[in-house]
N, C-alpha and C positions, 0 to 999 in steps of 0.2 A: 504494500500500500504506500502509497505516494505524500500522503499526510495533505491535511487540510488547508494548510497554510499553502503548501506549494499547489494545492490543486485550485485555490482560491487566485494565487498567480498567473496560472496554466489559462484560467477561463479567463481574467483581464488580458491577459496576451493574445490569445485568441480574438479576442472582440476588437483590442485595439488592429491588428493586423484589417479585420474583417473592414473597419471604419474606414480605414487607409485604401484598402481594396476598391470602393468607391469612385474614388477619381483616378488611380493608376489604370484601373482597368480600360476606363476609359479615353486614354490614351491611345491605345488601337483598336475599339472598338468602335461602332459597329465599320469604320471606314479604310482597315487593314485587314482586321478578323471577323465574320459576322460571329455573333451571340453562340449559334449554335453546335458553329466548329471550332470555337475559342472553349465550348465543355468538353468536346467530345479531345482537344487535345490533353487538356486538364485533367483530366480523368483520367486519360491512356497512363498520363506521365505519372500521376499518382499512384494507379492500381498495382504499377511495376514498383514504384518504393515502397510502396506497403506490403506486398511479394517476398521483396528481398529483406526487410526488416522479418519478414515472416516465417521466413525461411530457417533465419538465423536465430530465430529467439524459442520458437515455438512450433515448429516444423512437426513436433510427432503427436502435437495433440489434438485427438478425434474430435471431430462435430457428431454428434446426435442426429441423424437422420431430418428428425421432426423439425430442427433448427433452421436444416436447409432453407426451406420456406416463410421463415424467419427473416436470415440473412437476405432473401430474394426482394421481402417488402420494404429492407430498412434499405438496401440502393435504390428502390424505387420512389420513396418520400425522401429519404436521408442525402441522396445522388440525384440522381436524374429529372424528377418533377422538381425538388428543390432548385437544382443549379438553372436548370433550361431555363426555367421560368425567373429566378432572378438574371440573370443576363441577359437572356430577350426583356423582359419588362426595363432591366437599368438602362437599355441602349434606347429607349425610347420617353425616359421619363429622367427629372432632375435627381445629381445625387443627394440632391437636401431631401427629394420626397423619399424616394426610396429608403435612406435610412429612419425618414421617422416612421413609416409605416413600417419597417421592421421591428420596429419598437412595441405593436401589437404584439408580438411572441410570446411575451408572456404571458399572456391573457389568454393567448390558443393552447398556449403548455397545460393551465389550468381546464380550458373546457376538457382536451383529451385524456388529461390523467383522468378526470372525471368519467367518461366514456369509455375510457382502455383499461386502468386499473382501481377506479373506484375512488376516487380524491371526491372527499365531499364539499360539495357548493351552498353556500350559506346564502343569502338574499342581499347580505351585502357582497358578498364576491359575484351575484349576477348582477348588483350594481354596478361593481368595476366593469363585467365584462362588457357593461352596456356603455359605458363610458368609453371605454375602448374604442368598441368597434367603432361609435358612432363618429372619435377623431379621425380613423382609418376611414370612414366612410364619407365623414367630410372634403376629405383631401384628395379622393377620389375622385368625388360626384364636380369640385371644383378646381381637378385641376386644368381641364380644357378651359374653361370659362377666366380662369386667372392668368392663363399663361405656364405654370408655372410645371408643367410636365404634360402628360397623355393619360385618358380614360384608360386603356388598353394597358401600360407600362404600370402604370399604380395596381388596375387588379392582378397583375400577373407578381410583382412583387407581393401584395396581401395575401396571394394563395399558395407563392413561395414562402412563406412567414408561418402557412397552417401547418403545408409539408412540412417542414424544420420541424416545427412542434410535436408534430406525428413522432421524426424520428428520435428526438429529445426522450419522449415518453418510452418510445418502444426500445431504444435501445439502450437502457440503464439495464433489465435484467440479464443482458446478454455482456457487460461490460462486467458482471459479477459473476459471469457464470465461464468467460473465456478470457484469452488474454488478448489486450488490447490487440496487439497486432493481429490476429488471428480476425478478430472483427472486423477490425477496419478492411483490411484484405478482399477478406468477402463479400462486406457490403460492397467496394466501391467494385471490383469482378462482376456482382448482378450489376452493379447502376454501369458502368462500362457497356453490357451487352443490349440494356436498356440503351443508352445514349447512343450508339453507332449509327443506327438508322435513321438521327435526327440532325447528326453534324457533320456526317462525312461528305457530302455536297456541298457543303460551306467550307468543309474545310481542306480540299482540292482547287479551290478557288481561291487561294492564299498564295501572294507573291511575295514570295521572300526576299528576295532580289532589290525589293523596295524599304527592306526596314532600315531603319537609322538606331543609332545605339539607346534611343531613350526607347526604340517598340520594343527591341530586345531585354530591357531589364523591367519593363512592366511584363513581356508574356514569364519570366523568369521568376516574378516575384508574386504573378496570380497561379503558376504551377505549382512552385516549392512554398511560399508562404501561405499563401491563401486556401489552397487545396491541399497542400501532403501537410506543411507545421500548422493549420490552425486547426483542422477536422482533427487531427495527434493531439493539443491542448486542450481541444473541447472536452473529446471522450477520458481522457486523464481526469480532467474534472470534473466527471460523471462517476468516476471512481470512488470518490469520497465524498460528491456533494449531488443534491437533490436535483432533479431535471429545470424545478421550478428556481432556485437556485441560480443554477445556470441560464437559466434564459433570461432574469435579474440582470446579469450583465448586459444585454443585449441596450440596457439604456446608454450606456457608453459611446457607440457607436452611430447616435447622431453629434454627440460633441465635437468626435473627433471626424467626421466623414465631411461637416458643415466647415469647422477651419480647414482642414485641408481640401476639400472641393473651392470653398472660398481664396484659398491662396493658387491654387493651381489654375483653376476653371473660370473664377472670378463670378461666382454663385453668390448671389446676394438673398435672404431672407425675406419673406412677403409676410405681410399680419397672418394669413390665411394658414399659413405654415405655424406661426405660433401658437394658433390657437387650437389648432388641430392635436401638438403637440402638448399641450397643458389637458387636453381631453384626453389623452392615448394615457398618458404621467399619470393622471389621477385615477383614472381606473388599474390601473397598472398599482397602485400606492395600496388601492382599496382592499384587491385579493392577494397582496403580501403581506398584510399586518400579521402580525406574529399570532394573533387570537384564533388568525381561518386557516392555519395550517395543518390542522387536525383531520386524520386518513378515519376510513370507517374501521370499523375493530371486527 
């Protein structure tokens, strides 16, 4: 075990990267790499480090048949619905929206535990959850009308944000039941075979020929940091801390997505954006108080 303190690090690290991830990504997307063969490269390069990590640490320990089926859903929510749909939605919408509607996560973390393993919802945590949505819903319904992103990019990041949630929830038992690498492995192996059919057409239309050294260390730093070191930090801190926990951090990552989109991109703030964001924050506040953490017995 990894202890709490470092596992409480592992998840700020992770988020911090995830914030960052924001604007670098977009650096070559969608106008070097489209959306959907910038995952399927991400994934290939992941699946193979997580491979050889696996190889070497945990190579002779058996999966469970019944698991298989398991590991299948968590690259399905965890991999491949998750990533498609944030990178196709971020290449079409601002990264100030996109990270505040990822900021709903935790709010989805709480509906699914409630739905997958029983977390009980009190009338004040369906009041956060109604707070939530309805900031996520705001910034949706207005961001055509303001300017400030695309109908189409906002819900694909908000149904990236449930997937996440999904695999927050589903895959803590499997993070105590195997060894990290063995997980990671396999989930991202399904989401790989998942992904193939979605970005390999996009991603034969990729001229290399044309990068300059700043496309090469954004696709360098959305391969190794953002897909093989941040999915490695997250599930680390699944290890010793609660799903609901972790998705806590996820507030993080409009502080840091808003300065550095702001310095890079030169993304400026709109009211509509703040207020959305004090709607998402408060409900988000409501079903973390220490009183509505209580599991059914």
């Amino acid at each position: 075990m990894i202890g709490k303190r470092k596992a409480h690090l592992a998840t700020f690290s992770a988020n911090l990267i995830y914030g960052a991830n924001f604007s670098i990504a977009k650096l070559v997307m969608p106008e070097m790499i489209k959306p959907s063969g910038f995952i399927l490269l991400r994934v290939f390069f992941a699946t193979i480090l997580f491979w050889i990590m696996k190889f070497f640490t945990a190579k002779n320990q058996q999966i469970e048949r019944k698991d298989m089926f398991r590991f299948f859903l968590l690259g399905l929510f965890g991999v491949a619905i998750n990533q498609l749909l944030f990178f196709n939605g971020l290449a079409r919408t601002s990264n100030i929206n996109a990270a505040l509607i990822m900021t709903s996560n935790p709010v989805m973390v709480l509906v699914f535990a409630a739905l997958l393993v029983g977390e009980r919802i009190t009338f004040q945590r369906i009041g956060g959850i109604a707070l939530g949505i309805t900031g996520a819903a705001l910034l949706i319904l207005m961001s055509n009308v303001r300017g400030i992103g695309s109908f189409s990019g906002d819900l694909m990041i908000f149904t990236n944000a449930a997937s996440y949630a999904i695999f927050i929830v589903m895959v803590k038992p499997m993070m105590q039941k195997y060894n990290t690498w063995v997980v990671l492995g396999w989930t991202f192996f399904f989401g790989l075979l998942i992904v193939i059919p979605f970005g390999y057409s996009d991603l034969s239309l990729i001229n290399w020929s044309t990068f300059e050294p700043i496309h090469w260390m954004a696709v360098v730093f959305v391969i190794f940091f953002t897909t093989f070191l941040a999915y490695l930090l997250n599930t680390l801190g699944l290890k010793e801390l609660s799903p609901a926990v972790v998705s806590y951090y996820i507030y993080l990552q409009p502080i840091f997505a808003t300065a550095i989109s702001m310095a890079i991109h030169h993304e400026s703030l709109q009211w509509i954006q703040i207020l959305a964001c004090f709607l998402i924050f408060a409900g988000v506040w409501l079903v973390t108080q220490p009183t509505f953490v209580r599991t059914k017995s």
